[in-house]
Backbone and ligand atoms as CSV (ligand in chain L), in Angstrom:
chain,resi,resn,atom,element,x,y,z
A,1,UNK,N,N,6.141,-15.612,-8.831
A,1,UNK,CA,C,4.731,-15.873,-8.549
A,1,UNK,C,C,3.881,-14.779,-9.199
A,2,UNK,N,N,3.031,-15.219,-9.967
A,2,UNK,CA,C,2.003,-14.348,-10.683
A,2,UNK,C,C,0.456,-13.768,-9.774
A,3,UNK,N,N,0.195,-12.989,-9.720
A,3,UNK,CA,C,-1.161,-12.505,-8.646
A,3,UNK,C,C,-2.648,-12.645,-9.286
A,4,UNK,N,N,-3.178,-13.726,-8.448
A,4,UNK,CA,C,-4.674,-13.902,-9.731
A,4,UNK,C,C,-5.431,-12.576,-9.246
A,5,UNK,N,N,-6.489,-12.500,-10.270
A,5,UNK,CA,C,-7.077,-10.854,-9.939
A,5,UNK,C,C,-8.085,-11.862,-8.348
A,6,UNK,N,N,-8.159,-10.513,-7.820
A,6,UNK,CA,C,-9.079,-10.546,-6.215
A,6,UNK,C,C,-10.408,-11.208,-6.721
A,7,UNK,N,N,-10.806,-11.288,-5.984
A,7,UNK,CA,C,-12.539,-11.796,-5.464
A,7,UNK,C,C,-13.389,-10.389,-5.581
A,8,UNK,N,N,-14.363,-10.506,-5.791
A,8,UNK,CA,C,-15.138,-9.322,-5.330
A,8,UNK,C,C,-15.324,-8.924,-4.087
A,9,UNK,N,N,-15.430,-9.948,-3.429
A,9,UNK,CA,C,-15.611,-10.285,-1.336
A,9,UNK,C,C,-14.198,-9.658,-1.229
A,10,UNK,N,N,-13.244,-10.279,-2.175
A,10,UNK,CA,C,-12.168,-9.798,-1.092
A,10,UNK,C,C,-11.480,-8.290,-1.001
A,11,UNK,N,N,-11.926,-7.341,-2.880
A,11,UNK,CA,C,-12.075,-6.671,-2.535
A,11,UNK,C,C,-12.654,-5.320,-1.923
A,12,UNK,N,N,-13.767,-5.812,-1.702
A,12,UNK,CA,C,-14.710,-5.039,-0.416
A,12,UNK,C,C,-13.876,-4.974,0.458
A,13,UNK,N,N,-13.906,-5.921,1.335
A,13,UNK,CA,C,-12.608,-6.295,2.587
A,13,UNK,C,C,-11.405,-5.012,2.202
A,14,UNK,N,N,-10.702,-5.641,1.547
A,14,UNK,CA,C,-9.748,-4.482,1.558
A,14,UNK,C,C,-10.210,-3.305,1.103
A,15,UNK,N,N,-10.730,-2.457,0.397
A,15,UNK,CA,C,-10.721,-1.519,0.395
A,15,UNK,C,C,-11.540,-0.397,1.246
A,16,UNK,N,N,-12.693,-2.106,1.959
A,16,UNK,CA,C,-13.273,-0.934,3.322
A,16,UNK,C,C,-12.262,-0.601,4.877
A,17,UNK,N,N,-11.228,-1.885,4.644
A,17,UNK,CA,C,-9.972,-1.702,5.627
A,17,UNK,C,C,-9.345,-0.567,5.503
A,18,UNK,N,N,-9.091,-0.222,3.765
A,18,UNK,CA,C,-7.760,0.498,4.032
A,18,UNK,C,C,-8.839,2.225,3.796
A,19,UNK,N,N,-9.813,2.402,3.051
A,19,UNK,CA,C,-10.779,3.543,3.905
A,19,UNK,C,C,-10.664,3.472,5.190
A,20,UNK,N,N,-11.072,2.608,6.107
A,20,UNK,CA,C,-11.165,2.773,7.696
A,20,UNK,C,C,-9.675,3.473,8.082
A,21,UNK,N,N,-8.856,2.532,7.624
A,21,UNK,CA,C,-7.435,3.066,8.337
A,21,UNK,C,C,-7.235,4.562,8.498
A,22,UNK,N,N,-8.153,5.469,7.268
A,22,UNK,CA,C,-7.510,6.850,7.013
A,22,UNK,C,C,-7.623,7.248,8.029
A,23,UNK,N,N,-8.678,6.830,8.986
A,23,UNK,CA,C,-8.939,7.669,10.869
A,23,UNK,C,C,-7.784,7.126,11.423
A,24,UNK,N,N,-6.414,6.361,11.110
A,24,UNK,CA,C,-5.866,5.984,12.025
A,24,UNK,C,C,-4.677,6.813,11.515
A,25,UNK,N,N,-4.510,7.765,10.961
A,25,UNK,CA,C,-3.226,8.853,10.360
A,25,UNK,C,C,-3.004,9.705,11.250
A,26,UNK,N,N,-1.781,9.744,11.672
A,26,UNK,CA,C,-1.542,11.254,12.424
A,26,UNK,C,C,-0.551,11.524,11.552
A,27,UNK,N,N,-1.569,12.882,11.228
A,27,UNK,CA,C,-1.268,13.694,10.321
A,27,UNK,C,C,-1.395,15.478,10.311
A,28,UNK,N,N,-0.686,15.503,11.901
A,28,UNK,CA,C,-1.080,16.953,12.061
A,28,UNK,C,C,-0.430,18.237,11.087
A,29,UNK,N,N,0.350,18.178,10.254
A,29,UNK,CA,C,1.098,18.843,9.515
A,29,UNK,C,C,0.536,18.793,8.215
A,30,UNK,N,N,0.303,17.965,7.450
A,30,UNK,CA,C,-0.378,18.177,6.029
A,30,UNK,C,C,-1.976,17.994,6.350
A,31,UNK,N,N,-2.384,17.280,7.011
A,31,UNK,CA,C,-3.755,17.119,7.320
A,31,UNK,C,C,-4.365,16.057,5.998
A,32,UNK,N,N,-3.076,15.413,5.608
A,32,UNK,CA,C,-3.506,14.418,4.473
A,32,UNK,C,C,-3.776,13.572,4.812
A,33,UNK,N,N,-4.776,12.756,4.949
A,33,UNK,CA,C,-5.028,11.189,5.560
A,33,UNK,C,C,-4.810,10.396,4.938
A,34,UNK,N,N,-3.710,8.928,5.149
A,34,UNK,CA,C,-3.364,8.024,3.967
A,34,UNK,C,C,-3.625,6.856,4.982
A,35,UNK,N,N,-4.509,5.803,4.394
A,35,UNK,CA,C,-4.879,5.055,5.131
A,35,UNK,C,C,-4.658,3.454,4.135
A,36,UNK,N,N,-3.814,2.483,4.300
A,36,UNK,CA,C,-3.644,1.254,3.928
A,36,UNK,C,C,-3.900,-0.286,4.298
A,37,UNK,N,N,-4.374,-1.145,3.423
A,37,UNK,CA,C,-4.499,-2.337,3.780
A,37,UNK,C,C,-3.615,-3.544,2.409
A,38,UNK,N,N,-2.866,-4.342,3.321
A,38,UNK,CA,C,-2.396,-4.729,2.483
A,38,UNK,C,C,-3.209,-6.428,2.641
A,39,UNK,N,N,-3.418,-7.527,1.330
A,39,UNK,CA,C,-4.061,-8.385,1.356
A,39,UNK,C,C,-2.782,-9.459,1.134
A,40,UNK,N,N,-2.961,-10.545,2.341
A,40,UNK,CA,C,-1.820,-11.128,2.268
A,40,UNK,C,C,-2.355,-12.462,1.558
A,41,UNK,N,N,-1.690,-13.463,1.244
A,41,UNK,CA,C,-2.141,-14.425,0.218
A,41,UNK,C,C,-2.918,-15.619,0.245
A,42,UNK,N,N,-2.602,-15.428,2.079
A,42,UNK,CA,C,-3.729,-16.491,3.038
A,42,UNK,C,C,-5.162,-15.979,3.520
A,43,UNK,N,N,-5.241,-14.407,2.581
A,43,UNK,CA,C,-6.505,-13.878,2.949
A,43,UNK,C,C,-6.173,-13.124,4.126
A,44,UNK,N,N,-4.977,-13.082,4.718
A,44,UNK,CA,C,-5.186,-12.185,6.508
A,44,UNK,C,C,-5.446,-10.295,5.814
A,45,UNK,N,N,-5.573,-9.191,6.641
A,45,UNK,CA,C,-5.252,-8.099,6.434
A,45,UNK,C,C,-5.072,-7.618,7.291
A,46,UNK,N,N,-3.811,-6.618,6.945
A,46,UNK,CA,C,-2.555,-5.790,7.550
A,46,UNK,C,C,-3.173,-4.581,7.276
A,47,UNK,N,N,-3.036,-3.314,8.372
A,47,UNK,CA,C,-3.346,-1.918,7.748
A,47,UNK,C,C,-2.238,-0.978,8.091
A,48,UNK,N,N,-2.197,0.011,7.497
A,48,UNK,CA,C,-1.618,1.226,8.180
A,48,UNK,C,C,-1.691,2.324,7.769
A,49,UNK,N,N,-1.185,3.321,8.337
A,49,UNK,CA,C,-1.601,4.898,7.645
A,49,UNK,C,C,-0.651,5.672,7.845
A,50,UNK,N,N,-0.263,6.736,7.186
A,50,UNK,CA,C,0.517,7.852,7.662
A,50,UNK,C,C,0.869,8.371,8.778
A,51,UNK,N,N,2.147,8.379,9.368
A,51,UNK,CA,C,2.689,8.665,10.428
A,51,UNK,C,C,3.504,10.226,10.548
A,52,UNK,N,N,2.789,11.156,10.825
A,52,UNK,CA,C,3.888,12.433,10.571
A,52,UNK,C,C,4.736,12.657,11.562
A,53,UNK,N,N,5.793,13.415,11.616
A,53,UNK,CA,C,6.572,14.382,12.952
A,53,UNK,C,C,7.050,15.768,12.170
A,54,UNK,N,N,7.340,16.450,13.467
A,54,UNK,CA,C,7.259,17.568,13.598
A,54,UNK,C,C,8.420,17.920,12.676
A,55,UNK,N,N,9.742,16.981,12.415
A,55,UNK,CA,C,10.736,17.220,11.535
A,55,UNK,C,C,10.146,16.287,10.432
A,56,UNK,N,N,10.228,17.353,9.676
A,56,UNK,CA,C,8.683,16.882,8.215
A,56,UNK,C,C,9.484,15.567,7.642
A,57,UNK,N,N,10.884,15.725,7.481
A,57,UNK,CA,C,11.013,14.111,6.470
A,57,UNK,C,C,11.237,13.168,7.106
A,58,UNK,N,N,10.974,12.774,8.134
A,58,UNK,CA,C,11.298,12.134,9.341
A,58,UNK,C,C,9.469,11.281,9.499
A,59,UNK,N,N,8.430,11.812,8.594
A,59,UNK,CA,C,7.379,11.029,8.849
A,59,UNK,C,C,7.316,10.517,7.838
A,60,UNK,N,N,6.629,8.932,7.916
A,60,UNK,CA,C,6.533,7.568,6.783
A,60,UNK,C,C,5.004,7.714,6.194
A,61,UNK,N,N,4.905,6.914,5.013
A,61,UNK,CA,C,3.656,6.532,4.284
A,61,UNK,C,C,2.936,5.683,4.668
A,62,UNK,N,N,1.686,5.781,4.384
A,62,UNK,CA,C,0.954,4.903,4.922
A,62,UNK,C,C,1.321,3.429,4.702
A,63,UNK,N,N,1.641,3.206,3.388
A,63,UNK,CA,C,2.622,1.954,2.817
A,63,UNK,C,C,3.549,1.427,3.339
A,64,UNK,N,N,4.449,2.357,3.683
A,64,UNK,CA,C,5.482,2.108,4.448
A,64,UNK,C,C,5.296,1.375,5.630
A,65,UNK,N,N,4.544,2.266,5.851
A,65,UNK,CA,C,3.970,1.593,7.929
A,65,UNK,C,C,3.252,0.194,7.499
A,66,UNK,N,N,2.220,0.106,6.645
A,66,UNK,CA,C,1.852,-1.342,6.385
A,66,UNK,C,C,2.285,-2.680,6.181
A,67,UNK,N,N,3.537,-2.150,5.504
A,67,UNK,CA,C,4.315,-3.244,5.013
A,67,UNK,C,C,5.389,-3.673,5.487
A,68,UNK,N,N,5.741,-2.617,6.404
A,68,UNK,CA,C,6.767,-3.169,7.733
A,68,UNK,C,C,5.945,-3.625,8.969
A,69,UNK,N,N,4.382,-3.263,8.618
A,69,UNK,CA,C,4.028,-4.044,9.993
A,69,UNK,C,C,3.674,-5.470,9.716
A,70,UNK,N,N,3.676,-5.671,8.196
A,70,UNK,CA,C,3.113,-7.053,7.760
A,70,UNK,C,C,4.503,-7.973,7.959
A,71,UNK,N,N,5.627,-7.501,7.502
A,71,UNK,CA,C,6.765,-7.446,7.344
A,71,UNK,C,C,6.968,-8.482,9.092
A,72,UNK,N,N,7.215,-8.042,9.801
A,72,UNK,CA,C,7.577,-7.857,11.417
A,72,UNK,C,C,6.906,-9.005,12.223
A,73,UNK,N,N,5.296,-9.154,11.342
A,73,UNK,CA,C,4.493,-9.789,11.758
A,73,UNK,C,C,4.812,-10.912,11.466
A,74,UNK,N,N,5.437,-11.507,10.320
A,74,UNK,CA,C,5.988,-12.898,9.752
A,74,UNK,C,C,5.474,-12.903,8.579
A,75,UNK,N,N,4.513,-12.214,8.137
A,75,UNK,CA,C,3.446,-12.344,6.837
A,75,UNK,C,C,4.632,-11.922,5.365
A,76,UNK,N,N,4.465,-13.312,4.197
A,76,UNK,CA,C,5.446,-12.992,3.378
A,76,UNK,C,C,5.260,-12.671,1.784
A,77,UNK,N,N,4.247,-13.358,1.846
A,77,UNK,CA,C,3.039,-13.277,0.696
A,77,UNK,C,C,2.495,-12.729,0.328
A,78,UNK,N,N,2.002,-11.823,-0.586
A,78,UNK,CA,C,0.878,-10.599,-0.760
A,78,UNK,C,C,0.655,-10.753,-1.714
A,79,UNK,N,N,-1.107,-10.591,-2.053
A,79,UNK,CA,C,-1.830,-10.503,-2.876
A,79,UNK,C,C,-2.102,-9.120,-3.439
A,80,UNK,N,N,-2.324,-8.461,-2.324
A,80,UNK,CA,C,-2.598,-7.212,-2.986
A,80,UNK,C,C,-2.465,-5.565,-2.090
A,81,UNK,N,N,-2.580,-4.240,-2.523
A,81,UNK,CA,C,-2.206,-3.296,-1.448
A,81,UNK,C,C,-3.933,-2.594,-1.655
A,82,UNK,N,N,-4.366,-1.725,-1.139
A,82,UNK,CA,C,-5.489,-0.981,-1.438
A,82,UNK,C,C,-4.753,0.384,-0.201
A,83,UNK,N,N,-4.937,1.897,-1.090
A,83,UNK,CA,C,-3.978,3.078,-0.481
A,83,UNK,C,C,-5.719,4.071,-0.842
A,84,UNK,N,N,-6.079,4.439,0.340
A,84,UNK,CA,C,-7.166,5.471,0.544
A,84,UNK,C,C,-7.091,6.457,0.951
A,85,UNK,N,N,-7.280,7.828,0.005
A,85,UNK,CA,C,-7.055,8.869,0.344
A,85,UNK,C,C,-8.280,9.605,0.164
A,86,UNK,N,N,-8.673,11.168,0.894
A,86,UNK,CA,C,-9.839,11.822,0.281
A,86,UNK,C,C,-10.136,12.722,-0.757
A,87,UNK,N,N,-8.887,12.555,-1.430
A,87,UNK,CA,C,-8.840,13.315,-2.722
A,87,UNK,C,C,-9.331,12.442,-4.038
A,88,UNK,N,N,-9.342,13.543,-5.005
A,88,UNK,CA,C,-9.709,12.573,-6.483
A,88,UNK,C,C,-9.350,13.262,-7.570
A,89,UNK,N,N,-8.844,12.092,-8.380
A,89,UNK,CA,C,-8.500,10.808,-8.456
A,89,UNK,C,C,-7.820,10.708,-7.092
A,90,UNK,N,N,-7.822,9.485,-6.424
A,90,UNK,CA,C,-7.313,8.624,-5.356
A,90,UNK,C,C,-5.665,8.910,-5.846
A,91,UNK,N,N,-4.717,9.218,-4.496
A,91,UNK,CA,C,-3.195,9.503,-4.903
A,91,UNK,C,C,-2.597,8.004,-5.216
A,92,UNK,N,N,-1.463,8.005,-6.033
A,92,UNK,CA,C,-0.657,6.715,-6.278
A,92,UNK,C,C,0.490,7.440,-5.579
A,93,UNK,N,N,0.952,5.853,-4.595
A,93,UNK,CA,C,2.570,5.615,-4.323
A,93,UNK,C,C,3.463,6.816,-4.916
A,94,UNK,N,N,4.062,7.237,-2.952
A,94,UNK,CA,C,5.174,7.856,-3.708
A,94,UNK,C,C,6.597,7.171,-4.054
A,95,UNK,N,N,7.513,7.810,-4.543
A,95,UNK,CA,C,8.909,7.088,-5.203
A,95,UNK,C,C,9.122,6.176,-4.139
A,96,UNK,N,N,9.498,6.586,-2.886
A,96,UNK,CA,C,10.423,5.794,-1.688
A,96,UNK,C,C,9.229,4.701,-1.516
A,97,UNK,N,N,8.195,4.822,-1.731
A,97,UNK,CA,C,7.099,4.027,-1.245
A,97,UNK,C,C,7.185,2.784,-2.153
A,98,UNK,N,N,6.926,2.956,-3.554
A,98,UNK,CA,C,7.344,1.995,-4.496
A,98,UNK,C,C,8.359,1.041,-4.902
A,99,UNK,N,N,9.444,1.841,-3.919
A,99,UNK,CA,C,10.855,0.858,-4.009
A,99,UNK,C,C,11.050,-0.136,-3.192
A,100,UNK,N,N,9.881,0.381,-1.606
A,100,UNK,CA,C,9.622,-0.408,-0.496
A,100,UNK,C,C,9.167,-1.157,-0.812
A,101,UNK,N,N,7.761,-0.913,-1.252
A,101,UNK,CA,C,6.809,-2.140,-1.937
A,101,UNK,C,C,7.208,-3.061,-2.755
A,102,UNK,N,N,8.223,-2.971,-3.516
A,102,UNK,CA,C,8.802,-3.180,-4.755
A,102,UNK,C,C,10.109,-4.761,-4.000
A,103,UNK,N,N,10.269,-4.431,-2.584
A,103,UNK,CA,C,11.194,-5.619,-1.921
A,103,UNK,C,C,10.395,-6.898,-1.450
A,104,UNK,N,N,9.164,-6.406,-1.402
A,104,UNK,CA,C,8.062,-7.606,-1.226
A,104,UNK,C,C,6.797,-8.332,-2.201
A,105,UNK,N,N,6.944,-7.637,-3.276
A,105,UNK,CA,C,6.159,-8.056,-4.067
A,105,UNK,C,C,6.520,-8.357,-5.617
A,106,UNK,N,N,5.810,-9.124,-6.931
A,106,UNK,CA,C,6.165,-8.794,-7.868
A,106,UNK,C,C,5.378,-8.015,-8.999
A,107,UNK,N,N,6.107,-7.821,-10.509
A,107,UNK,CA,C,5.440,-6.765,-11.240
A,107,UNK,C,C,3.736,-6.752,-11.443
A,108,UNK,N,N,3.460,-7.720,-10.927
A,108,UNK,CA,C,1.792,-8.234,-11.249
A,108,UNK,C,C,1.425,-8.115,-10.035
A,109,UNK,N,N,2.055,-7.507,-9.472
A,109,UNK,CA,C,0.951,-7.047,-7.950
A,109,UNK,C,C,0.114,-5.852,-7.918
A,110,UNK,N,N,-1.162,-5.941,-7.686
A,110,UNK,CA,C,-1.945,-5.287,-8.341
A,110,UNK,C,C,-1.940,-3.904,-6.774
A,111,UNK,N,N,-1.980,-2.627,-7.083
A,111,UNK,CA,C,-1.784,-1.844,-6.226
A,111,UNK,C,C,-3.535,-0.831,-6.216
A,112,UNK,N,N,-4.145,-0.796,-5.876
A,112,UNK,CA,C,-5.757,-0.041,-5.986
A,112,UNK,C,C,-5.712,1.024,-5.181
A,113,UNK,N,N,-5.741,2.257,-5.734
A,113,UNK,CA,C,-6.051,3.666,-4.565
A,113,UNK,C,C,-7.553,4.254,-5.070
A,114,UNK,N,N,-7.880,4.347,-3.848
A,114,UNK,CA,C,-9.370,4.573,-3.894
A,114,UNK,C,C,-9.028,6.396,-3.553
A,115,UNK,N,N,-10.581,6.725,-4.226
A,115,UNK,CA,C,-10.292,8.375,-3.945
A,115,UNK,C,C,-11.388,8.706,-2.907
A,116,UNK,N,N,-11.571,9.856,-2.480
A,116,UNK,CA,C,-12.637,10.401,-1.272
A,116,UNK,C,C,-13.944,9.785,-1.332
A,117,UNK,N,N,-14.396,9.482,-2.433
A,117,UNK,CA,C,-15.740,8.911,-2.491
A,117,UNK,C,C,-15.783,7.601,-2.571
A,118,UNK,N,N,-15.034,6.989,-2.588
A,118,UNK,CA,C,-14.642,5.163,-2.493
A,118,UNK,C,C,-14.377,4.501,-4.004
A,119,UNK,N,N,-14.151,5.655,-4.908
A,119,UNK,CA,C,-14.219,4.864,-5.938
A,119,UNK,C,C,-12.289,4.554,-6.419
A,120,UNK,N,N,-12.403,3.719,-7.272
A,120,UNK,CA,C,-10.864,3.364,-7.222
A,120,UNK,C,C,-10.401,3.286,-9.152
A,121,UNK,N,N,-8.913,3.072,-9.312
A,121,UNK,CA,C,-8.245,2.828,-10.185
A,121,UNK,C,C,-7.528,1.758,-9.677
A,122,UNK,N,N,-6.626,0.928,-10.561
A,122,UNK,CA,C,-5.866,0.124,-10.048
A,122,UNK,C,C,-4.609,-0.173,-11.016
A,123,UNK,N,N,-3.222,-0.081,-10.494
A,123,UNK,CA,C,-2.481,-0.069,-11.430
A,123,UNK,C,C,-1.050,-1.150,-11.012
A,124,UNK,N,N,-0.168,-1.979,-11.389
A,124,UNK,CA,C,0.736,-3.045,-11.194
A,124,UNK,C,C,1.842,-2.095,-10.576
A,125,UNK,N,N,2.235,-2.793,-9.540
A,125,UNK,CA,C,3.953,-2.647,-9.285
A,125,UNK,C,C,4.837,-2.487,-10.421
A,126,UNK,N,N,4.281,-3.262,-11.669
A,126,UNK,CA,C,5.738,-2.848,-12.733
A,126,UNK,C,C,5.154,-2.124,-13.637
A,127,UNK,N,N,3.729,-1.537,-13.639
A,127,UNK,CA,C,3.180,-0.347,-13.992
A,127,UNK,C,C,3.993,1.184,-13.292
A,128,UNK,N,N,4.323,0.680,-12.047
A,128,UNK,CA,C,4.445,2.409,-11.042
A,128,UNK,C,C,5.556,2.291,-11.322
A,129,UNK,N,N,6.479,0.901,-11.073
A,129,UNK,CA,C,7.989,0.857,-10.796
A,129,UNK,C,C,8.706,0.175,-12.023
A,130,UNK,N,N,8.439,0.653,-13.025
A,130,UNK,CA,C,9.276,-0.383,-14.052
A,130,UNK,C,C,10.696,-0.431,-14.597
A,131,UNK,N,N,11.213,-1.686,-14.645
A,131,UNK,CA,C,12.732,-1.476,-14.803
A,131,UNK,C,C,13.275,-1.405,-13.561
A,132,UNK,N,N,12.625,-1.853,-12.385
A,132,UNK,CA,C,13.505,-1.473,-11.135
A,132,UNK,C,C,14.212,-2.639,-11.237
A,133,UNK,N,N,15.109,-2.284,-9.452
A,133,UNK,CA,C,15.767,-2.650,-8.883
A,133,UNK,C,C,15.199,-3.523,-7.771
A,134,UNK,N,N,15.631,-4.924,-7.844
A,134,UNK,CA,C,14.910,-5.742,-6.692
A,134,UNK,C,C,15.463,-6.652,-6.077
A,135,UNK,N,N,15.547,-7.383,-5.080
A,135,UNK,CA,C,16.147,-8.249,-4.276
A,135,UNK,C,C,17.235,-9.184,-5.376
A,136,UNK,N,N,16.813,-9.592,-6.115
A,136,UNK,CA,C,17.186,-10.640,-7.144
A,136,UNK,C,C,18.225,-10.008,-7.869
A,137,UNK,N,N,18.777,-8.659,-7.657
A,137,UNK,CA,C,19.594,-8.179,-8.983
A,137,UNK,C,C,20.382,-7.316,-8.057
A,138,UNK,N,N,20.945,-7.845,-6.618
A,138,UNK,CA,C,22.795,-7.923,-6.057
A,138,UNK,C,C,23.395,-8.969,-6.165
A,139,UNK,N,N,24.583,-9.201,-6.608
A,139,UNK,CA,C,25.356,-10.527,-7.370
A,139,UNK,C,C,25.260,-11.132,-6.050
A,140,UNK,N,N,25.324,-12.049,-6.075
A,140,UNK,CA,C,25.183,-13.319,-4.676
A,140,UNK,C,C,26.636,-13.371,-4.548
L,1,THU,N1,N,1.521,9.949,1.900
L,1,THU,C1,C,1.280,8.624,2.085
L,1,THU,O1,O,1.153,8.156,3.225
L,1,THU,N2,N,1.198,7.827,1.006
L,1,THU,C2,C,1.217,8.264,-0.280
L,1,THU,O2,O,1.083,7.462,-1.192
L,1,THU,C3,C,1.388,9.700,-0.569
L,1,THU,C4,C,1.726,10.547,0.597
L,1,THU,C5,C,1.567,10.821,3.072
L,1,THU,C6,C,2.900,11.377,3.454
L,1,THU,C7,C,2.486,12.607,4.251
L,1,THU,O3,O,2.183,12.210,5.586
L,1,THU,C8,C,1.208,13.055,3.592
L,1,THU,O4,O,0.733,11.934,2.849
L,1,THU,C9,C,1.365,14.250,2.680
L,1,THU,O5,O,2.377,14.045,1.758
């Protein structure tokens, strides 16, 4: 399945979701706020944000948390991710994050990180992750 580019409406929507989310990070250890919305293909939106603990690799990405909550929820489809941070340039996906993302979506899924001031870049799943490894390529 190929991803048509967003709406303008739709992405307002997401990217004022996944800004909002950054208040929903606990993030007492880096004090980095990562706040996500993912756009599912029926139009619903999923958010989530950074989860830390006190044993540092033991806390998830904001991605992570999004896409297992979309995941859980029944939602299978995705249009698109939007990842808000207050830095700039806006951060891109880390490794473990991309491989996650990478089990639910394909190379034309368009990924948008907005930076502190709302402005954004936007770059493909087989832009971040290329040449991966994906559901389709363990021998049946
Ligand atoms: N983080 C994310 O949630 N997503 C990213 O794309 C980059 C990093 C989080 C992990 C950790 O809680 C904090 O940002 C600092 O690395």
């Amino acid at each position: 399945m190929s991803n048509s580019p967003l709406t303008a409406s739709e992405l307002e929507v997401l990217s004022t979701k996944a800004i909002a989310a950054k208040a929903t990070a606990y993030c007492p250890y880096s004090k980095f706020r990562v706040g996500a919305c993912i756009l599912t293909q029926k139009g619903e939106c999923i958010t989530g944000a950074n989860v830390e603990n006190v044993s540092y690799p033991v806390g998830t990405c904001a991605e992570r948390v999004a896409f297992g909550t979309a995941i859980v929820a029944g939602y299978k489809e995705f249009k698109a991710i939007a990842v808000a941070t207050d830095i700039k340039p806006g951060a891109s996906p880390c490794g473990m994050c991309r491989q996650f993302m990478r089990e639910f979506t394909t190379p034309s899924f368009p990924v948008y990180m907005y930076d502190g001031d709302g402005n954004h870049t936007m770059m493909t799943m087989g832009e971040l992750l290329p040449n991966s490894f994906g559901p389709n390529d363990l021998p049946k």
